[in-house]
N, C-alpha and C positions, 0 to 999 in steps of 0.2 A: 580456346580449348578447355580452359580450368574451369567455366560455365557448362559446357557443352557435358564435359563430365559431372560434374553435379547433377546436371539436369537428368542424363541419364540414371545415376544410382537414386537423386528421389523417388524417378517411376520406378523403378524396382525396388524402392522403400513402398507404394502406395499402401500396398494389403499391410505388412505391418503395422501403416500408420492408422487404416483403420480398424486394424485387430490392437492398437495400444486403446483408441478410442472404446471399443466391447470393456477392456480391463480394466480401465479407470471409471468407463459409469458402471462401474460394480458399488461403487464408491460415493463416486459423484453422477449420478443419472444425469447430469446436464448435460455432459456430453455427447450423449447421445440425440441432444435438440437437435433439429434441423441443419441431418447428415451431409446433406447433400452440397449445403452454402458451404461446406468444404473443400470438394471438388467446384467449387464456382457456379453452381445450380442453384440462381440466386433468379428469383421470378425480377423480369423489366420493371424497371420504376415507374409507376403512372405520373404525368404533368413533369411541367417542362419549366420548374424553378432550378435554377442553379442551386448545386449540391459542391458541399464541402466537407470529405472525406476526412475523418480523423481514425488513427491506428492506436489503441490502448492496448496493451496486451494482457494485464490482468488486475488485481487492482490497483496496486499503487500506481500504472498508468492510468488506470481510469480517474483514481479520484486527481491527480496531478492534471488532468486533462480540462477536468469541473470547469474552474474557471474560466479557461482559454474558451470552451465549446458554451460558456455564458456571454463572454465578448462576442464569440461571433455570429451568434443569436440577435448580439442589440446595435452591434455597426451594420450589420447586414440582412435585415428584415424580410427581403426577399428571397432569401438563400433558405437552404434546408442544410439538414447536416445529420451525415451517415458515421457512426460510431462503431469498428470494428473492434471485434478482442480475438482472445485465441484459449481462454480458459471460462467455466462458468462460472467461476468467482467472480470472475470480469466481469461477465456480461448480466450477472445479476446486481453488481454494482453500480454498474451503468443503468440499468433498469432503476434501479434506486433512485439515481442523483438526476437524471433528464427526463422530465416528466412535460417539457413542451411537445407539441405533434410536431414540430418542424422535426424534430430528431427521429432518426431509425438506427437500429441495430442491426448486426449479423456479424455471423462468423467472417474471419480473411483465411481464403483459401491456403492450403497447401504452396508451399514454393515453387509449382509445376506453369510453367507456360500458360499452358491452354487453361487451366481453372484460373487462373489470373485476371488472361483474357478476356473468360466468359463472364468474372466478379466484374470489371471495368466497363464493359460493354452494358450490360443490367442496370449498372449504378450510374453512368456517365457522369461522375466526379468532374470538377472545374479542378478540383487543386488536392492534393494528399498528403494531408500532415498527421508524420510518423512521431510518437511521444515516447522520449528517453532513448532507449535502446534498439529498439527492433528495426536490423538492417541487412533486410534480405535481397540475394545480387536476381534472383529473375524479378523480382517484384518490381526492382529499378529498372530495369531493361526493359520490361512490359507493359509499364509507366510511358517510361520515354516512346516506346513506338507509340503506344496509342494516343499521346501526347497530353496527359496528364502529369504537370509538372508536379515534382514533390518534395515536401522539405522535413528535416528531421529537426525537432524542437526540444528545446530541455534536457540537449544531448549530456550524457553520462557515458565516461568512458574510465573505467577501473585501471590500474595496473596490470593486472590482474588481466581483463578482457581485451587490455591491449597487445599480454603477447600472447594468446588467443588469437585474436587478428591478426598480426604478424605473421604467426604459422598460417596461416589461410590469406595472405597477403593477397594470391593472385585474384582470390575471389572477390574480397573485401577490398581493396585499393582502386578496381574501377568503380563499384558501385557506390562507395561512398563519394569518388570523384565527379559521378551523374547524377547528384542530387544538385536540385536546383534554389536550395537554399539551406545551411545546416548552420541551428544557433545552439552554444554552449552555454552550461549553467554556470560552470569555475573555469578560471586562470588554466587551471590544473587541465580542464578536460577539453579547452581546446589545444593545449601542448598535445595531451596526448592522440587528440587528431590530429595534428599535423604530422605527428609519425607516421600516421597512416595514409598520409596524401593528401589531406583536408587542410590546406594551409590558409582559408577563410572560412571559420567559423567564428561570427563574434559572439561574446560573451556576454548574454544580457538576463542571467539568470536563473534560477530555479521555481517553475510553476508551483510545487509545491505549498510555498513559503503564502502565494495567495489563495490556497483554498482555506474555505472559510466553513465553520461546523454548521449544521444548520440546527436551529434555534430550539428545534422541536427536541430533536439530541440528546441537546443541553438540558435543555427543560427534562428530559428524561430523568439523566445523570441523576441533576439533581434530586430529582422524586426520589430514584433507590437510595443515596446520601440518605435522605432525613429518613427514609424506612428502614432498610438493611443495616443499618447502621447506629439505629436511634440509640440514644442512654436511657431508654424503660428499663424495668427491671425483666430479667429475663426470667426462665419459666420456674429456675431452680432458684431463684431468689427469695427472699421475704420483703415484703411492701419496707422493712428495715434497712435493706440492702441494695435501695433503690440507686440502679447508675445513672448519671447524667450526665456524666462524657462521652459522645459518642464513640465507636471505634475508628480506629486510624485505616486506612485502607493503601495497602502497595496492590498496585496492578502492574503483572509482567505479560505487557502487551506484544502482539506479534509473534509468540514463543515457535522455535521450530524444533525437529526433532530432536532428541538428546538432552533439550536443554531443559523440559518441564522435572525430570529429573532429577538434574544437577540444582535447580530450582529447591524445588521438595526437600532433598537431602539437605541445602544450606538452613531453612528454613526452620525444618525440627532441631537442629545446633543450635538455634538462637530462640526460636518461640516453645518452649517445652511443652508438650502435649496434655490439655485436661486433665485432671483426673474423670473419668468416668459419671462419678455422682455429684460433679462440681463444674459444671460447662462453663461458670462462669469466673471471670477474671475479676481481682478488687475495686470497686468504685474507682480506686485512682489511679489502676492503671489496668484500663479496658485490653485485650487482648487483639491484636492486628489481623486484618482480613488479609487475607492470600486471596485474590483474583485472578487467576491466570487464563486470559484470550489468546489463544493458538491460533496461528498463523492461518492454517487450511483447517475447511469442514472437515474433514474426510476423519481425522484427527482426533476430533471431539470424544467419541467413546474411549479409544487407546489414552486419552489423556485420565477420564473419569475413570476409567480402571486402575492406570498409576495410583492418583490421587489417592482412591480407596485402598489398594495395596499396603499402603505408609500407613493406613492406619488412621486420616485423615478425616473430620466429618466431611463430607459434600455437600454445597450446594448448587446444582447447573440452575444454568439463566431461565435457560427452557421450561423450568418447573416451577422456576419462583416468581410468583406476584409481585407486581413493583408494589405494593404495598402492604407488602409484611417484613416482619423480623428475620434478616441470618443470621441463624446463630451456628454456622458453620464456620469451618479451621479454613475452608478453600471452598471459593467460589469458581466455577467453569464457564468460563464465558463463552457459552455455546452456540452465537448467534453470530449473524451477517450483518455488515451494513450500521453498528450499535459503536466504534467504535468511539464519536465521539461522547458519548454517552458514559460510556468506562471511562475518560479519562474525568469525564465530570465529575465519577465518583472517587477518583485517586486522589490522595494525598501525594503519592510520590510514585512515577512510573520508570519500571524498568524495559527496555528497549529490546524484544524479543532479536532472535539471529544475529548478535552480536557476543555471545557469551560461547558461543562454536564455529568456526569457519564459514557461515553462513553469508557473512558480507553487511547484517545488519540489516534494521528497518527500519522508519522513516520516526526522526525523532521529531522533527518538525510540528507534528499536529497535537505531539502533549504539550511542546512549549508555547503554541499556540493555544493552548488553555490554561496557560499560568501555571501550570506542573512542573516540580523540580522531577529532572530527566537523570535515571542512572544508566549506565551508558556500558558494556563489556568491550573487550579490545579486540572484534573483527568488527571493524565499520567500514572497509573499502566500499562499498556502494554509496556509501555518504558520509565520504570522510574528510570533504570541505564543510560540510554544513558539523558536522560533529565537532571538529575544532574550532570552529568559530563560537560554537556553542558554550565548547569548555571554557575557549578563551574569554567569553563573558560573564563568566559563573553562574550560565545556566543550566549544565550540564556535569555528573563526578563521570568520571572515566576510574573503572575499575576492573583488576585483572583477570577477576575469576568470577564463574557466580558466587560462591561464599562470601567475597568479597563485595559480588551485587548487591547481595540480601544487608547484611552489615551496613551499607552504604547507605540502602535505603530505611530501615529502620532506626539507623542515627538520625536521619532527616526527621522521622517522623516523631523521634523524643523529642527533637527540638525546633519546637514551633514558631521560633522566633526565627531561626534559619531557615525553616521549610518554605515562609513568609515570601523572605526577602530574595531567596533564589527564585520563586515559580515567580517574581514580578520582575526578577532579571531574565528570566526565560521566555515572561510576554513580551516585554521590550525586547528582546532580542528577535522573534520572530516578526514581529511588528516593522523592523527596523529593514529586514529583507524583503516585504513586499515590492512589486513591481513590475516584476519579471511576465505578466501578463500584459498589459500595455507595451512594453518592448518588444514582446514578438509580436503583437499586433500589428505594429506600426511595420516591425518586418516583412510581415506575412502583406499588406495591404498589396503591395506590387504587384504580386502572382495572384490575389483574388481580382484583382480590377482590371488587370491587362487581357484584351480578347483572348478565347481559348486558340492554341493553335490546333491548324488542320490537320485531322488525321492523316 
């Protein structure tokens, strides 16, 4: 009955959902790609290789996915592999990281039946692995009829989301009970599926922890390091006044609404603003770049307008050459897909959505580049991997942004500490690898056993 009604108020959500889709590609034109794989108007798949369905929803699923969808590219050669999102950050992400032909894209339909249906039948998936969160009850039910078994991998479940779930208990209790395989990242998060009825889910990690930046990236990073940041003498200099320390660089990665703000505001408390006919800081002590990468595109201007607001120089990504000088107060990191690049160029990065109720964002891939991580105190979406981080002093945990900012530029005075945390923060990442081979070996089952009959 608790299905039956859903079903009904999504069809009377459709036109809504595609008049939300008109107001967001006001924004993001992605949206408006190829309408129709939404309702499940997905053209037949040509040839007749077994396919292995994976569900990202945006990007931190997509890139947490990288690895898993590189494993089963090189155990299963024969196979192809269909990569689902639901946002165009996704799926330009995705576009990014999978550049074999075995992989295809598209949108996941709507939670309705029949687009299900039509997405399943088009695709004819062998197996449907859903990545972190996204656990929708017809999607499972329309699975199991058309007997596409499906497993939910990397599962994360918040406090928070759990009693979420609870209130929606009747919906959520059978279809997380119809999955046919669900693996947990933490302790934590198959407890808190077992409250929900998932009393086997084992624990074999966080994809995350194995994706790896790709080289080209890094190589980036570092190119704007030695440019953006060189100790030439800058333009108000005299050839007497030549710097030769670079600048130090805080990047506040991830930032979400509210916070580039409260960001700004700490910022000018602690770095006082040029004077005018003096852009430049003393030989021995270069003045610190403000990098701030926001979360969503959509974003990018409303942030470049703050910025300029405060009074700030600007400089966006978009317009700077990797091979020249900023001599700007804040850098806009206005690109896609660059992130591990930004962190090449941090000295010390602050972990956007975590300084507002946001839940926090993936601290994982700075400490995977040797980056001392500052941390604000909303991390329930990754609040095992956050204290395990703390607890190896790879990570400060700090109350407020002022407190961010502070935190991070202590780091950055002191090089000796800044050192020796980001090489406790490679090791520490280093140390959680695995968690891809784990579900592999999981997943193996349901890829090798005949499909059942429709």
């Amino acid at each position: 009955m608790a299905r039956w009604l859903y079903t009904i108020a999504w069809l009377l959500a459709l036109p809504l959902a595609f008049a939300s889709l008109l107001w967001r590609a006001r924004s993001q034109p992605g949206y408006l790609s190829h309408p129709g794989e939404r309702f499940g108007r997905h053209r037949a798949r040509a040839g007749a290789a077994p396919l292995l369905w994976v569900h990202a929803v945006s990007v931190g699923e997509t890139r947490a996915a990288q690895p898993l969808v590189a494993a089963l590219l090189e155990r299963y050669p024969e196979h192809e592999v269909l990569v689902t999102h639901m946002t165009p950050t996704g799926r330009a992400t995705g576009a990014a990281l999978f550049a074999d032909p075995r992989v295809h894209q598209a949108w996941l339909p709507y939670d309705v039946p029949f687009a299900l249906r039509r997405f399943l039948r088009a695709w004819r998936p062998s197996l449907g692995i859903v990545v972190e969160t996204e656990l929708w009850p017809n999607l499972v039910a329309v699975a199991r009829r058309e007997g596409v078994p499906l497993a939910l991998v990397s599962a994360r479940l918040s406090e928070r989301s759990l009693r979420k779930g609870q209130r929606w208990g009747a919906l959520i209790r059978p279809a997380l009970a119809s999955l046919d395989l669900v693996l947990a990242q933490t302790p934590d998060d198959a407890r808190r599926l077992a409250l929900l009825g998932r009393a086997q889910a084992p624990v074999v990690g966080n994809l995350k922890f194995d994706v790896r930046a790709e080289p080209s990236l890094e190589a980036r990073g570092h190119g704007w390091r030695a440019a953006w940041l060189a100790g030439g003498p800058r333009p108000a200099q005299t050839q007497t006044q030549t710097q030769t320390q670079p600048r130090p660089c805080v990047v506040a990665a991830s930032t979400r609404e509210g916070e580039e703000a409260l960001l700004l505001d700490a910022w000018a408390e602690r770095v006082p603003s040029p004077a005018p006919a003096d852009a430049s800081a003393s030989p021995d002590s270069p003045r610190p770049l403000l990098a701030i990468v926001p979360r969503h595109p959509q974003r990018f201007d409303e942030v470049a307008a703050l910025v300029q607001a405060c009074g700030w120089r600007l400089a966006r990504r978009s317009r700077l050459a990797g091979d020249e000088r900023c001599d700007a107060d804040v850098l806009l990191g206005d690109s896609m897909g660059e992130m591990a690049a930004y962190y090449a160029l941090a000295d010390v990065a602050i972990i956007g959505g975590s300084l507002l109720p946001h839940g926090g964002q993936n601290l994982i891939e700075a400490c995977a580049a040797g980056v001392p991580v500052v941390i604000g105190p909303h991390t329930f979406n990754f609040a095992q991997a956050v204290e395990q981080a703390i607890d190896a002093d790879a990570a400060v945990r700090a109350p407020d942004a002022a407190q961010a900012v502070s935190e991070a530029l202590a780091l950055v005075a002191e090089p000796v500490r800044r050192q020796s945390t980001g090489e406790r923060a490679l090791a520490f990442a280093e140390r959680h690898r695995g968690a891809t081979a784990r579900t592999l070996a999981a997943l193996a089952p349901l890829i090798e056993r005949p499909r059942r009959a429709n």
